[in-house]
BAKOLDREN-76160 format. One line per field, with one value per atom (N, C-alpha, C): residue number from 1; residue in one letter; atom name; z, x, y. Coordinates in Angstrom, 1 decimal, padded with zeros to 4 digits. Last residue first. Layout:
// BAKOLDREN-76160
num: [NUM,...];
residu: [a,...];
atome: [CA,...];
pz: [Z,...];
px: [X,...];
py: [Y,...];
END
This chain:
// BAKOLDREN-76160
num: [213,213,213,212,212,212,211,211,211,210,210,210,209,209,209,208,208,208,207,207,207,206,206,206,205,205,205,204,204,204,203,203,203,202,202,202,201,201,201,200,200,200,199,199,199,198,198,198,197,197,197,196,196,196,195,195,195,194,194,194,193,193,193,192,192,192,191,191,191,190,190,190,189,189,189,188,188,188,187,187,187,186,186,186,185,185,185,184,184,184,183,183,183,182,182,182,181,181,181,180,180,180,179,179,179,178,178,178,177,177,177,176,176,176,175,175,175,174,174,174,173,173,173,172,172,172,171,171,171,170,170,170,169,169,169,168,168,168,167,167,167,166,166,166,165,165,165,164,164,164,163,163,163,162,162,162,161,161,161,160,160,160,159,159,159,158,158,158,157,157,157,156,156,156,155,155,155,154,154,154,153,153,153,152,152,152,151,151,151,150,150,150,149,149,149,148,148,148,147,147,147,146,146,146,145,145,145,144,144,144,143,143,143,142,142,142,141,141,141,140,140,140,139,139,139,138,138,138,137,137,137,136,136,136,135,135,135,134,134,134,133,133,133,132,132,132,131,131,131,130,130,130,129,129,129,128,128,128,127,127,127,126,126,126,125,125,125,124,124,124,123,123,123,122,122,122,121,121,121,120,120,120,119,119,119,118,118,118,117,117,117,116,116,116,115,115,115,114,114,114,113,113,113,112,112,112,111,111,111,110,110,110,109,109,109,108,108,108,107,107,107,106,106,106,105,105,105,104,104,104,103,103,103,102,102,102,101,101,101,100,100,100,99,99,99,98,98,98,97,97,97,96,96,96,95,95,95,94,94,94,93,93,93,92,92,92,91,91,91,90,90,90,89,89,89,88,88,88,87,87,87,86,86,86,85,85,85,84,84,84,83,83,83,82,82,82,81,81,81,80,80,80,79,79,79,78,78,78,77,77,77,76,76,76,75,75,75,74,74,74,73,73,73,72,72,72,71,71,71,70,70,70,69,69,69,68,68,68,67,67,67,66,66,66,65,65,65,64,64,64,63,63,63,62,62,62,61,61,61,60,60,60,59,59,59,58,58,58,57,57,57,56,56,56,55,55,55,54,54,54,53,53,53,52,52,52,51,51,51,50,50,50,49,49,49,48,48,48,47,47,47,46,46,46,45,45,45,44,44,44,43,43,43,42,42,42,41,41,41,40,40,40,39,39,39,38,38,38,37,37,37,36,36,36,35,35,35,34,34,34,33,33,33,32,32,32,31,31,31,30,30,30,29,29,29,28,28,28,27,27,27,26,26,26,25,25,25,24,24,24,23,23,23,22,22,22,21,21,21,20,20,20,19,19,19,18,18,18,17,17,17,16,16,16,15,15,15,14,14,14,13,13,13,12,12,12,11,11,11,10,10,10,9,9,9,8,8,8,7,7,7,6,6,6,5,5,5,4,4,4,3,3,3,2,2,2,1,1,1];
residu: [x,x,x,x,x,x,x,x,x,x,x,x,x,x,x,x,x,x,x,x,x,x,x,x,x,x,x,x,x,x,x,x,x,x,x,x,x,x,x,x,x,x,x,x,x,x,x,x,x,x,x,x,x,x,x,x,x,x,x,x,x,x,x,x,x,x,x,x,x,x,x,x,x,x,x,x,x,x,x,x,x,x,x,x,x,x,x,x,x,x,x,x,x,x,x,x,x,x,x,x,x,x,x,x,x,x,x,x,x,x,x,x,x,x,x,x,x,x,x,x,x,x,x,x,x,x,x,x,x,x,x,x,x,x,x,x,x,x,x,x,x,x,x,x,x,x,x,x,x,x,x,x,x,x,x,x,x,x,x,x,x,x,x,x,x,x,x,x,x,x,x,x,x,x,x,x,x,x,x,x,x,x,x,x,x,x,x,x,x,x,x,x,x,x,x,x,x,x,x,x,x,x,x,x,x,x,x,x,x,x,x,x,x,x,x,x,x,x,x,x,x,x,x,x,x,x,x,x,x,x,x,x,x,x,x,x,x,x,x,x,x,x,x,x,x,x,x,x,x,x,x,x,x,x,x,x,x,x,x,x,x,x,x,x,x,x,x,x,x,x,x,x,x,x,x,x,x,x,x,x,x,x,x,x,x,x,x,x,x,x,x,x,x,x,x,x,x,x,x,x,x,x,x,x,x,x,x,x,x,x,x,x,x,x,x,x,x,x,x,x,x,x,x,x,x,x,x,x,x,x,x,x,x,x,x,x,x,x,x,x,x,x,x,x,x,x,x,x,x,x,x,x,x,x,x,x,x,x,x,x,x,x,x,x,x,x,x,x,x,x,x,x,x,x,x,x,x,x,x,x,x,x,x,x,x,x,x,x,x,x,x,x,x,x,x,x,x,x,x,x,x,x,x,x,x,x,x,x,x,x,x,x,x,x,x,x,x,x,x,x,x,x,x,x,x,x,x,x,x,x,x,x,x,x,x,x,x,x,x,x,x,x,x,x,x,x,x,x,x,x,x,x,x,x,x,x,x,x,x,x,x,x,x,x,x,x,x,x,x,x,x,x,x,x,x,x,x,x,x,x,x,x,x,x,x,x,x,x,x,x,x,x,x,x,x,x,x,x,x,x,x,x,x,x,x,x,x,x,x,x,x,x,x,x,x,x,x,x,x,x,x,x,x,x,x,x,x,x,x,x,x,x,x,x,x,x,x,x,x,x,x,x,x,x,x,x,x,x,x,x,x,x,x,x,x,x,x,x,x,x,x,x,x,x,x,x,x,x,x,x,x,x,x,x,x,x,x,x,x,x,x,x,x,x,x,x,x,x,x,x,x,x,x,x,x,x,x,x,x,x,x,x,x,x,x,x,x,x,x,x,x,x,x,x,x,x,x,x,x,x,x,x,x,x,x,x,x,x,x,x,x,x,x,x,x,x,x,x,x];
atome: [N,CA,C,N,CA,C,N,CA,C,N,CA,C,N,CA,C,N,CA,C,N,CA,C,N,CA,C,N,CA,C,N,CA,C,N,CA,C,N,CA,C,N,CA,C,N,CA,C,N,CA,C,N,CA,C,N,CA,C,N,CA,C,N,CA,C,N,CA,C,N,CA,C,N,CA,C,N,CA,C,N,CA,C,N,CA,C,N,CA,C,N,CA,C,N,CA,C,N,CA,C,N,CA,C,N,CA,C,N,CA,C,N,CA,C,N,CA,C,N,CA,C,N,CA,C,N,CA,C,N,CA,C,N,CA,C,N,CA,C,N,CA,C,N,CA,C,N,CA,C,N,CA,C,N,CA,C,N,CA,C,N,CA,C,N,CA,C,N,CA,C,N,CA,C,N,CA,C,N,CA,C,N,CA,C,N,CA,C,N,CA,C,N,CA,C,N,CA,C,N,CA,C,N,CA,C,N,CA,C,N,CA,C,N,CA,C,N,CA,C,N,CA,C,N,CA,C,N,CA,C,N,CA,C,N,CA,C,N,CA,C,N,CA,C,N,CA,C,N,CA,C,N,CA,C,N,CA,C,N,CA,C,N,CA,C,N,CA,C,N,CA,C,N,CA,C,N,CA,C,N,CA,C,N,CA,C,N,CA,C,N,CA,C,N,CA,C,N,CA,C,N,CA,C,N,CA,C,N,CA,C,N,CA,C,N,CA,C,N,CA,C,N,CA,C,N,CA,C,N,CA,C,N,CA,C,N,CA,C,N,CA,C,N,CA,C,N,CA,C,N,CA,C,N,CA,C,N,CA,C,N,CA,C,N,CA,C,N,CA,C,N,CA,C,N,CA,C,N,CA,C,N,CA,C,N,CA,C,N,CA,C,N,CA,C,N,CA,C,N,CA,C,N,CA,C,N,CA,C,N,CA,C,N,CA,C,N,CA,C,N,CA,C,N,CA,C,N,CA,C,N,CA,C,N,CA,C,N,CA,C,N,CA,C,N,CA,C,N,CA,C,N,CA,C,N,CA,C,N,CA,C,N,CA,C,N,CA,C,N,CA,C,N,CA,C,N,CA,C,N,CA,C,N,CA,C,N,CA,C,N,CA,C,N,CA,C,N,CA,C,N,CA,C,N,CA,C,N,CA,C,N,CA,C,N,CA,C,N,CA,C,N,CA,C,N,CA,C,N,CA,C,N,CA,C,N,CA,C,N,CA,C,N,CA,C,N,CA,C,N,CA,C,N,CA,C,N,CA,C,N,CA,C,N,CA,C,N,CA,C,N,CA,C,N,CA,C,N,CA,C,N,CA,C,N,CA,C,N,CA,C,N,CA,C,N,CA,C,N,CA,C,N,CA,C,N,CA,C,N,CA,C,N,CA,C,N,CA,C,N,CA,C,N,CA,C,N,CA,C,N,CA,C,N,CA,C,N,CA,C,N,CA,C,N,CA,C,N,CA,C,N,CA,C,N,CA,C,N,CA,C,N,CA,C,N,CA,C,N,CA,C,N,CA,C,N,CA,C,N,CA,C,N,CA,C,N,CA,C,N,CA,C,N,CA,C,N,CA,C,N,CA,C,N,CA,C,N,CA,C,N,CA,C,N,CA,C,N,CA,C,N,CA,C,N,CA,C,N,CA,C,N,CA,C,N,CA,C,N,CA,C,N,CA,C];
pz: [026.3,027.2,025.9,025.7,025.1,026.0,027.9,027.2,027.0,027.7,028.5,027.5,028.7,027.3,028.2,029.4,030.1,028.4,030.4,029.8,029.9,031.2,031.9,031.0,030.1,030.0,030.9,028.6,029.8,029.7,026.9,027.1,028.5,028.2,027.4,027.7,029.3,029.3,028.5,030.0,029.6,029.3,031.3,031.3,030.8,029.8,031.4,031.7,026.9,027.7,029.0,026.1,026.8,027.2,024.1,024.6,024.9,024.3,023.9,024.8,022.2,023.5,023.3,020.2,020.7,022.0,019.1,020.5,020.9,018.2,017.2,018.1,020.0,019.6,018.4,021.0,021.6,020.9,019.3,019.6,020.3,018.4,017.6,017.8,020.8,020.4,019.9,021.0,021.4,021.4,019.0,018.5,019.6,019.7,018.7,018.5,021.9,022.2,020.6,020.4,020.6,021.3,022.4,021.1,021.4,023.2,023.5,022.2,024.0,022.6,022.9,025.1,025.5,024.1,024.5,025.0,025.4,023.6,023.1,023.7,025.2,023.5,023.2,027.4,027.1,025.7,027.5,027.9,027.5,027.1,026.2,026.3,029.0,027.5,026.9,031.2,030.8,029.6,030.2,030.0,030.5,030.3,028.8,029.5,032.8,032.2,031.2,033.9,033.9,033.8,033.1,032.6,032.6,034.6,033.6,032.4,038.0,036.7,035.5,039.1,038.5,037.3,040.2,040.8,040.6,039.6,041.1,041.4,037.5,038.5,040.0,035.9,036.0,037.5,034.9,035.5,036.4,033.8,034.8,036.0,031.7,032.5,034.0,030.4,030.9,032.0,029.9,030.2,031.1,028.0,029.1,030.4,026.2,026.9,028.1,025.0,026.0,026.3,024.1,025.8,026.0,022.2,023.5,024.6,020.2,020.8,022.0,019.9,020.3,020.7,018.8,020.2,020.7,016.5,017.0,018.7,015.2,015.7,016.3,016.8,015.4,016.1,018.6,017.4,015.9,020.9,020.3,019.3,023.1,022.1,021.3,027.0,024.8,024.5,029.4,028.8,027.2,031.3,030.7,029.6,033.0,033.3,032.5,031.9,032.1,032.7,032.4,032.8,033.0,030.9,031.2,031.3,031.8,031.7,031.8,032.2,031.1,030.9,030.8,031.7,030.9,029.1,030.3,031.5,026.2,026.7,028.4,026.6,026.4,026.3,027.3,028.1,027.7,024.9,025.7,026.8,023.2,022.8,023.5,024.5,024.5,024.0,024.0,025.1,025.4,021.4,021.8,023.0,020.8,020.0,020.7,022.5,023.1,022.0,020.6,022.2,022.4,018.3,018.3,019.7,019.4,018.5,018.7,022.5,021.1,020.5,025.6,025.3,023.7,027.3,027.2,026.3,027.4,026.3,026.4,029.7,027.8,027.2,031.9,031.7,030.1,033.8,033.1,032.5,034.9,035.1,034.6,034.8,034.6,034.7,035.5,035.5,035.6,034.5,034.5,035.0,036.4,035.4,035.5,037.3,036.5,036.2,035.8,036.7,035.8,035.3,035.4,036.6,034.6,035.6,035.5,031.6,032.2,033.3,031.3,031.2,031.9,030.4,030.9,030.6,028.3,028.0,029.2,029.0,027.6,027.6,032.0,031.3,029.8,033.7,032.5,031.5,037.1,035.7,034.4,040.3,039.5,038.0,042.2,040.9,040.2,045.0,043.9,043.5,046.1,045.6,044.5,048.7,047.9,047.5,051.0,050.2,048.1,052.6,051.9,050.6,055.5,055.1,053.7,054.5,055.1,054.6,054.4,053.4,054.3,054.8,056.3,055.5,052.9,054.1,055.5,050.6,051.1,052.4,050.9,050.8,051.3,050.9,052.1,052.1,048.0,049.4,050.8,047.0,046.7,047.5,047.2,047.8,048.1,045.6,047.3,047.9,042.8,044.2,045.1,042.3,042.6,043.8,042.0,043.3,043.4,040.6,042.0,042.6,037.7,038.6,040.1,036.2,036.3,036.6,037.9,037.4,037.4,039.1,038.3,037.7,041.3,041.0,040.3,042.8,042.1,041.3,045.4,044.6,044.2,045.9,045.8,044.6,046.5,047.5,047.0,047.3,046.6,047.1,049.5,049.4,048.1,049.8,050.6,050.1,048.2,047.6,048.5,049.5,048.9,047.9,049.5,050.8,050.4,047.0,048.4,049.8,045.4,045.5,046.7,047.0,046.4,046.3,046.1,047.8,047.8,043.3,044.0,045.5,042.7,042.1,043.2,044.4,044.5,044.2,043.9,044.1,044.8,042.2,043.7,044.6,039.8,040.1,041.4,038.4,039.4,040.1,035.6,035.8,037.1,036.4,035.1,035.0,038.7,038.2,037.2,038.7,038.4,038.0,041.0,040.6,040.2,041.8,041.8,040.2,041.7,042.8,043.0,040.9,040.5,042.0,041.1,040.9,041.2,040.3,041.3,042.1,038.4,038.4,040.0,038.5,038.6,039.1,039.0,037.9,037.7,041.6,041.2,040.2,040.0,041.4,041.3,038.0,037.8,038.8,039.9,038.6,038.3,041.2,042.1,041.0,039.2,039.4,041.0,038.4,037.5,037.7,041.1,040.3,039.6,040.8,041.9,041.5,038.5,038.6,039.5,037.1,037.5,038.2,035.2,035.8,036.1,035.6,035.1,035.5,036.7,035.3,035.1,039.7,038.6,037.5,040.0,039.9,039.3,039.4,038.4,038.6,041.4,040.0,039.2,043.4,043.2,041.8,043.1,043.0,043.3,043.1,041.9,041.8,044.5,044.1,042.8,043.9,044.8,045.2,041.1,041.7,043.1,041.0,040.1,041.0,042.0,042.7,042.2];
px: [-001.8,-001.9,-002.7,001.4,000.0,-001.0,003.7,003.5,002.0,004.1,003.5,003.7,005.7,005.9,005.5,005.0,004.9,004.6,006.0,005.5,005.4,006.2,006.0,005.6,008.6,007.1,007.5,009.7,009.5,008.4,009.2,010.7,010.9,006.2,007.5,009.0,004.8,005.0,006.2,002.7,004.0,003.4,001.7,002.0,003.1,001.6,001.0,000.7,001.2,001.6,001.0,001.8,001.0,001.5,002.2,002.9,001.7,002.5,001.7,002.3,005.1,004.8,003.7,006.7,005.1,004.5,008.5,008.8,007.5,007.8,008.4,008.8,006.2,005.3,006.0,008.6,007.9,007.3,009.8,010.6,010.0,007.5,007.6,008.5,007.4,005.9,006.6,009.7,009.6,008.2,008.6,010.1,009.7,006.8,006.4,007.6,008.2,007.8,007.1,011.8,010.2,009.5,014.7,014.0,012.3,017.4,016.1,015.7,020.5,020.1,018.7,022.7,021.3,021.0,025.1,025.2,024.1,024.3,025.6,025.7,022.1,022.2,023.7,022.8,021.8,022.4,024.7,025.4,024.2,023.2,024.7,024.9,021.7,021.1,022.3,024.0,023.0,022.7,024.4,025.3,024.6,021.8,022.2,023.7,021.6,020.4,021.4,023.5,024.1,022.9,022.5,023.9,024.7,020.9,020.6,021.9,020.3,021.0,020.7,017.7,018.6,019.4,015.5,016.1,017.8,013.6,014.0,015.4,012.6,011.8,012.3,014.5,014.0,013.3,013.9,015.0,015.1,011.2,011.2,012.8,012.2,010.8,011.4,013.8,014.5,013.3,011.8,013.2,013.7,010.0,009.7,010.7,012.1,011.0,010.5,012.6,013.5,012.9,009.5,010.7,011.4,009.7,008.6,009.4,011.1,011.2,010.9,009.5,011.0,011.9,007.5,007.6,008.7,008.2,007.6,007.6,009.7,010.4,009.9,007.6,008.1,009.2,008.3,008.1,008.2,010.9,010.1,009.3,012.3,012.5,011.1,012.5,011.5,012.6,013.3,013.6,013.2,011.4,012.3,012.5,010.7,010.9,011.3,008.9,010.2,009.6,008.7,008.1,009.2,008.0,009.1,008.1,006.5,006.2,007.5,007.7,006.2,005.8,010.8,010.1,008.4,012.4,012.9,011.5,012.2,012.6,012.3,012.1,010.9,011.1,014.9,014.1,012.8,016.3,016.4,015.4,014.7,014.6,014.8,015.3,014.0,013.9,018.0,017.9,016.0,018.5,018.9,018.3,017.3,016.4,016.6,019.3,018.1,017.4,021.4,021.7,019.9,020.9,021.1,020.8,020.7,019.3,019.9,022.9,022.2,021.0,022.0,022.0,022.0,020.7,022.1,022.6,018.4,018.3,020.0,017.4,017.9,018.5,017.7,018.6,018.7,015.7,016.0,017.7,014.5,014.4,015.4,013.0,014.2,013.5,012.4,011.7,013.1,010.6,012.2,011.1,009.2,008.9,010.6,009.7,008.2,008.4,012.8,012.3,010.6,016.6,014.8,014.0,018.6,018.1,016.5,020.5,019.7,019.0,024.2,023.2,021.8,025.5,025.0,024.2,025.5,026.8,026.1,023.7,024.5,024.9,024.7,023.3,023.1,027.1,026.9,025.6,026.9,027.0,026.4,027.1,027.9,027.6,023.9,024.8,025.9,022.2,022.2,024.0,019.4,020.5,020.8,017.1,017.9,018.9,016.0,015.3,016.0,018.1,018.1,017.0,016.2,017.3,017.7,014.9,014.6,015.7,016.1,015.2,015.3,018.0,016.9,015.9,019.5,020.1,018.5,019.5,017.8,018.5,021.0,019.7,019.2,023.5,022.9,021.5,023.5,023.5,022.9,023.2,022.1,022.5,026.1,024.9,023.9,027.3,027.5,026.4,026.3,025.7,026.5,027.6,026.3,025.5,030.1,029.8,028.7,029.8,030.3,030.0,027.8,028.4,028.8,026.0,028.2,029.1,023.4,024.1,025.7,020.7,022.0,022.4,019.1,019.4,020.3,016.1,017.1,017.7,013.9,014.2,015.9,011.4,012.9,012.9,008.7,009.4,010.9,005.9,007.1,008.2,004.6,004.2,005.3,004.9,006.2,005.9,005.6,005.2,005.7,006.9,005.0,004.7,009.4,008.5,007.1,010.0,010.4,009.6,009.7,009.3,008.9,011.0,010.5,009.3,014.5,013.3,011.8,014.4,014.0,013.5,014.7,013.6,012.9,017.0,015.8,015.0,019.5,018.7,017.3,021.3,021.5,020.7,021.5,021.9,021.9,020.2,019.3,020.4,019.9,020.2,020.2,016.9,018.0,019.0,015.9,015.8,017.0,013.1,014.8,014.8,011.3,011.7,012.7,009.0,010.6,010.7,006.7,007.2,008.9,003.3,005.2,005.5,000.7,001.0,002.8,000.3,000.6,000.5,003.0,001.9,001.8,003.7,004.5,002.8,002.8,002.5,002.6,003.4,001.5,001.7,005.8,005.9,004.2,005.3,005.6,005.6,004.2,003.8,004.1,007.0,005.5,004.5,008.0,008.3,007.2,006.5,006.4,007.4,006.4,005.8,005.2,009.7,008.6,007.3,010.1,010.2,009.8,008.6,007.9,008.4,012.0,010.8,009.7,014.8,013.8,013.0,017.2,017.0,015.7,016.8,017.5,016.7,017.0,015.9,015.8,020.0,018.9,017.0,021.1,021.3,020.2,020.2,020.1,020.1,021.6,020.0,019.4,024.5,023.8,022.3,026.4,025.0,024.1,028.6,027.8,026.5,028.8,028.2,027.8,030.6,029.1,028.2,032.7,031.8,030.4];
py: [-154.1,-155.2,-156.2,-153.1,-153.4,-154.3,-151.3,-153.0,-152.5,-147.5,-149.0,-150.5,-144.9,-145.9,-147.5,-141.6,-143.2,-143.8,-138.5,-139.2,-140.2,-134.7,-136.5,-136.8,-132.1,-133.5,-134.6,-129.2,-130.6,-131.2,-127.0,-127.5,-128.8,-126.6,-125.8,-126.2,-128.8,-127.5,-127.5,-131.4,-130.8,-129.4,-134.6,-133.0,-132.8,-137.9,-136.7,-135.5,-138.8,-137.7,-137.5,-142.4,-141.1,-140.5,-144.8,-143.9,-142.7,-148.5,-147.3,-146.0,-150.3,-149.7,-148.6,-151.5,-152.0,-151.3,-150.1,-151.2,-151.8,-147.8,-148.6,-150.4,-146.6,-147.6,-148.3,-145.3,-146.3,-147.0,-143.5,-144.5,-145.7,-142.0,-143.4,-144.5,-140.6,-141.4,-142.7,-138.8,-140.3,-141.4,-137.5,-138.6,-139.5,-136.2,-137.3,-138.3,-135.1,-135.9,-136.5,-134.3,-134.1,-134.4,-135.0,-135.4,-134.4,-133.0,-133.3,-134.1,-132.7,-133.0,-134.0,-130.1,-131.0,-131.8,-128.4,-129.7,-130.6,-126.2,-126.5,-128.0,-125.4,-125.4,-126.5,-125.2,-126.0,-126.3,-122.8,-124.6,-125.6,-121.0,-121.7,-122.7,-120.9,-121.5,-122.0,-120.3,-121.6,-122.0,-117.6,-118.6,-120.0,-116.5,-116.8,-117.4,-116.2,-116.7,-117.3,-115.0,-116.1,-117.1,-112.7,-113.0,-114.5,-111.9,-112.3,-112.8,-114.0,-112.5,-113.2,-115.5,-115.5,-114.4,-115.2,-114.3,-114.6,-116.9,-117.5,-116.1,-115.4,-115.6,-116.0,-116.0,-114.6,-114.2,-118.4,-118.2,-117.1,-118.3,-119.1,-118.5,-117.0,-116.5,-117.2,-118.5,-117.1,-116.6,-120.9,-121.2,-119.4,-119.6,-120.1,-120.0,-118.7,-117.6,-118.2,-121.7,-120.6,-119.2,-122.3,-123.2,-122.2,-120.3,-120.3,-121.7,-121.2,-119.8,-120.4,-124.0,-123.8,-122.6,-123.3,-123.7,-123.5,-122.3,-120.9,-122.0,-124.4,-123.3,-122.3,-127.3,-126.3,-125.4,-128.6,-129.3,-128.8,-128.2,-128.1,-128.6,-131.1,-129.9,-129.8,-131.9,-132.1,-130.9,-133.5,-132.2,-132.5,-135.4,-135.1,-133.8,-138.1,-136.4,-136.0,-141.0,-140.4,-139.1,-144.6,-143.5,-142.4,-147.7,-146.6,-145.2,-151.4,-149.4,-148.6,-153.5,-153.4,-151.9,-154.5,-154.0,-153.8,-155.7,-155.6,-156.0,-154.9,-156.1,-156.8,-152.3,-152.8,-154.6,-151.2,-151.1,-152.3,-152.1,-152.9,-152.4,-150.1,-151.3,-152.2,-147.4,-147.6,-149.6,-147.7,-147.8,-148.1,-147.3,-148.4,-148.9,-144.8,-146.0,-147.3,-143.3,-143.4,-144.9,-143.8,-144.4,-144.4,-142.7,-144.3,-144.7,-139.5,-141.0,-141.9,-139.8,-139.1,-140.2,-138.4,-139.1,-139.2,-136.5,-136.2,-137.6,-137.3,-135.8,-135.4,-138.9,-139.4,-138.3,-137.5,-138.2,-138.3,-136.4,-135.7,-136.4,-139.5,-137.8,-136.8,-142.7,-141.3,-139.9,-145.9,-144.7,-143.8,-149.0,-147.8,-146.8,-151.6,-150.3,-149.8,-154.4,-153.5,-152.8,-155.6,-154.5,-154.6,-156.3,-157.2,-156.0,-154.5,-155.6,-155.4,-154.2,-153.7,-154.6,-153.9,-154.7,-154.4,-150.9,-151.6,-152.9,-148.4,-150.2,-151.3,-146.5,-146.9,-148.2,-146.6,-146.8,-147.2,-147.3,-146.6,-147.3,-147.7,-148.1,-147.1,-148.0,-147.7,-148.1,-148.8,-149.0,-148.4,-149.4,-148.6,-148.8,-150.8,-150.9,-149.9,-150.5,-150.0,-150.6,-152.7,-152.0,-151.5,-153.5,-154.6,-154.0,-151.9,-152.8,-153.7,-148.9,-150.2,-151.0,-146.0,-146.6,-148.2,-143.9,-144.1,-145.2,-143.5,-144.1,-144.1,-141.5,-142.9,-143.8,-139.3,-139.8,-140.4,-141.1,-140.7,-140.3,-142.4,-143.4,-142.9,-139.9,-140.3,-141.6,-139.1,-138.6,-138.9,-141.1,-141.0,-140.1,-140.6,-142.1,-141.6,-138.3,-138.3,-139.6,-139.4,-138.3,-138.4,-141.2,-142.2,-140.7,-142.2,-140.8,-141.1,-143.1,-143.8,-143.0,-145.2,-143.9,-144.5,-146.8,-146.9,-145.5,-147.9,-146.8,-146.9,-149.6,-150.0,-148.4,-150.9,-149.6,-149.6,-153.3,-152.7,-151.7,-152.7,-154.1,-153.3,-150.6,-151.3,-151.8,-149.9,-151.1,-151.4,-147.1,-148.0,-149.7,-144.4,-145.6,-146.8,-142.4,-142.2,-143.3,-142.8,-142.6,-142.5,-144.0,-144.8,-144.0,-141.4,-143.1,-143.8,-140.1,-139.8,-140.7,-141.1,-140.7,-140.7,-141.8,-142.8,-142.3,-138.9,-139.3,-141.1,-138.4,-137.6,-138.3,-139.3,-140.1,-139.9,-137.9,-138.0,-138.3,-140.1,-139.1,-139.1,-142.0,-142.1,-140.6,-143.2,-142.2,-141.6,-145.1,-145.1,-144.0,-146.9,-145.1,-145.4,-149.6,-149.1,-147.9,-151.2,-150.1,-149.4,-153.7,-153.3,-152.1,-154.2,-154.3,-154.1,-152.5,-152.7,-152.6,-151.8,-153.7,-153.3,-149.3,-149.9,-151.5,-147.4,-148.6,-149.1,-144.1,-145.5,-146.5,-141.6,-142.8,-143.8,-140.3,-141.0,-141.9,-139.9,-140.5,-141.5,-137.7,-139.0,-140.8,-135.7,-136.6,-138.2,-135.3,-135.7,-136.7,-133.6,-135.1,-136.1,-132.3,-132.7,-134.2,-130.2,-130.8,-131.6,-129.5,-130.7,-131.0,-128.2,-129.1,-130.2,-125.9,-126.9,-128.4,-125.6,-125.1,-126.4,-126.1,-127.0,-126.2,-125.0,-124.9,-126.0,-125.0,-123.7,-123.9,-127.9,-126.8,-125.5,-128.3,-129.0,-127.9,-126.8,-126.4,-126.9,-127.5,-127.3,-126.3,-130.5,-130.7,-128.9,-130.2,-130.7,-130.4,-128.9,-128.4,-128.6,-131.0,-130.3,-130.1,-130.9,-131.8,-131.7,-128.2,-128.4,-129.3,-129.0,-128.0,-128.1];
END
């Protein structure tokens, strides 16, 4: 049932989220002619793409969610013949495909330190830019308040009880495992990659991990 209402559950819980994936959409380089979503879910982030970026040649989607990719097939079912491929695979164990840029949306933070260090390593093999969406943790504990005040504000607002405010956070807490963004500063520039913030707010960020030129 969850998967279902996958995309709207994910707005539920993200504030700013069109937004901040609009963001990201403007970022993608525009030399890139092939486009891998790393987590590509129900394949929002690549529509997205794919209509406000047509001069990109292929759009590539890997997730090791077969409910999510059925969705995310009908999605982009209006995308040009031969445009789209998208992937049954486990992002973790996969082999990664030759691409100008990754790009994710709210994917690493389900991921632990080894898996992301691992994944930032074979990404910068790959590709010359990773561009993420993604859920931070605070840096101190007075930020770290302030995401879930953000977080209950936000929830508060679309006119979500409050009962099923805090059974979310439960499930955040108990199952998200965000890095900082200085964590992922260093996961980058431990890869030679320079790392810039786009935007962020409280408990989310755009950010982009580039090749040196």
């Amino acid at each position: 049932l969850f998967y279902e209402h996958y995309d709207e559950a994910i707005q539920a819980l993200c504030p700013d989220y069109t937004e901040m994936l609009s963001l990201l959409v403007d970022a993608v380089p525009r030399p890139a002619q092939v486009v891998v979503d790393l987590g590509c879910g129900t394949g929002t982030l690549l529509e997205a793409i794919g209509q406000r970026r047509p001069e990109i040649a292929r759009l590539v989607g890997l997730d090791h969610n077969a409910d999510l990719l059925s969705q995310a097939r009908e999605k982009l079912a209006d995308q040009p013949e031969g445009r789209v491929t998208l992937l049954e695979r486990d992002l973790v164990k996969a082999d990664l495909p030759e691409a100008d840029v990754f790009v994710s949306s709210l994917v690493l933070h389900n991921l632990g330190l080894i898996e992301q260090i691992e994944l930032y390593h074979r990404i910068a093999r790959r590709a010359g830019t990773f561009l993420q969406f993604e859920s931070v943790s605070g840096e101190t504990l007075e930020e770290e308040e302030e995401r879930w005040t953000y977080l209950r504000w936000w929830m508060g607002r679309i006119g979500m009880p409050v009962r099923l405010q805090e059974l979310a956070i439960e499930h955040i807490r108990d199952h998200d495992r965000p890095l900082a963004l200085s964590q992922h500063r260093k996961l980058a520039e431990a890869e030679g990659l320079d790392f810039r913030v786009l935007n962020a707010a409280p408990g989310f960020a755009v950010f982009t991990a580039s090749r040196r030129a």
